[in-house]
N, C-alpha and C positions, 0 to 999 in steps of 0.2 A: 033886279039881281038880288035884293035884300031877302023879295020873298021867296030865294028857292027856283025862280022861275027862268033859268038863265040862257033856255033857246028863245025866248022873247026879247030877254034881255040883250043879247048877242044879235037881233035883227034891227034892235031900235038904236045898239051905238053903231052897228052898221052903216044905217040909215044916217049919222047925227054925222058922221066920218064923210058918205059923201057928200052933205051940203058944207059942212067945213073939215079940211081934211089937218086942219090946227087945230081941232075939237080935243084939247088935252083931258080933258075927265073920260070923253069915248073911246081914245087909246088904251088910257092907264084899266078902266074900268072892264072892256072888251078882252085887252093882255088878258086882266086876272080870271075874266072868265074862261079864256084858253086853259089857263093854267090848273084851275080847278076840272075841264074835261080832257086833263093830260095830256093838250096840244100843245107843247111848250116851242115847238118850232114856229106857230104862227103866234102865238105869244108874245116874241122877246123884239121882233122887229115893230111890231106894235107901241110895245114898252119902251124900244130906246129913241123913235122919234116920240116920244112923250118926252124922255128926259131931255132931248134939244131942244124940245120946246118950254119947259117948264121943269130944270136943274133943282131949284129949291121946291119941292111940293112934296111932302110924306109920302102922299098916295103915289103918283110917280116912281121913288124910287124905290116903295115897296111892291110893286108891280116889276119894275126890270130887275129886282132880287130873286123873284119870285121864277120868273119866267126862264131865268138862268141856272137854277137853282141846279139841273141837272147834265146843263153843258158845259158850264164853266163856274164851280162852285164858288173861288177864290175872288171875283168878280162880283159874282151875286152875293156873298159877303160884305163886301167895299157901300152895295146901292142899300143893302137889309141894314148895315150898323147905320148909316147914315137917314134913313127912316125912321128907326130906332131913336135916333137920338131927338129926332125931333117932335116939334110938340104936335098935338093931334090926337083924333078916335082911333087910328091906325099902330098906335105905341106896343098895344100888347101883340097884334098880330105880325108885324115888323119884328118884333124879338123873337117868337114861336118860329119864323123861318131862320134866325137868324143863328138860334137853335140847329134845326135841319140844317142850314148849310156848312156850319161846325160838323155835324154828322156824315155830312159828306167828304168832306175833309178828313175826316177820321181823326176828328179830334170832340174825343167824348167826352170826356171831361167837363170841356167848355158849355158843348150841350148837355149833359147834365144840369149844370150850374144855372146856365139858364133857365131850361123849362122846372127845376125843383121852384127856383125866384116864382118864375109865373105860377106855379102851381099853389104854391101858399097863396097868395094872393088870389085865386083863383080854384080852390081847393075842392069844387063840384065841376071842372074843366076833363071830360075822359077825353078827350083829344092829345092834351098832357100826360094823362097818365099812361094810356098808349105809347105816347112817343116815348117815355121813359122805360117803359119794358121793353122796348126796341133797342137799347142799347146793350 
């Protein structure tokens, strides 16, 4: 999934789902590859038996923020701040949605404020600077 390759990737947490189907890394991981080929429908069910099974995990609940992002923004909010907050490789991308889900909310501001944070921090990021010309 790291390198880009995410129908392989999407066959091998498949595959890890039916030998353990409590494989929480293969949910949360498979979700976000839904999410990135804008299948958010098979996504979020993915995503939220990860969070029954593993409530405290960044990746978790930066996967069911993610996967929600566009059905129920207000929600995907609650699982993105609380990713966000937690420690982990996951910290800046947890905020960048967390960003987007203020956006979807129609509350610009808020994204702004956020992805400007990450962007200083991150000031050769055009994924940021996109999302800020989008407001």
């Amino acid at each position: 999934m790291q390198m880009g390759r995410d129908a392989d990737a999407m066959e091998l947490w498949h595959r890890a789902i039916q030998i353990d189907e409590r494989c929480v890394k293969a949910l949360a991981d498979l979700s976000i590859v839904y999410v990135r080929s804008g299948q958010f429908s098979a996504a979020a069910p993915l995503a939220m038996r990860a969070v029954l099974l593993s409530p405290y995990s960044q990746l978790v609940q930066m996967a069911a923020g993610m996967s929600m992002i566009f059905s129920d923004a207000r929600l995907a909010l609650e699982h993105l701040k609380k990713a966000a907050a937690m420690p982990g490789i996951n910290k800046d991308e947890a905020a960048f949605f967390v960003g987007l889900a203020h956006k979807q909310l129609g509350e610009l501001q808020q994204a702004r404020d956020i992805w400007e944070a990450l962007l200083s921090e991150n000031p050769e990021d055009d994924r940021l600077r996109k999302a800020l010309d989008s407001l």
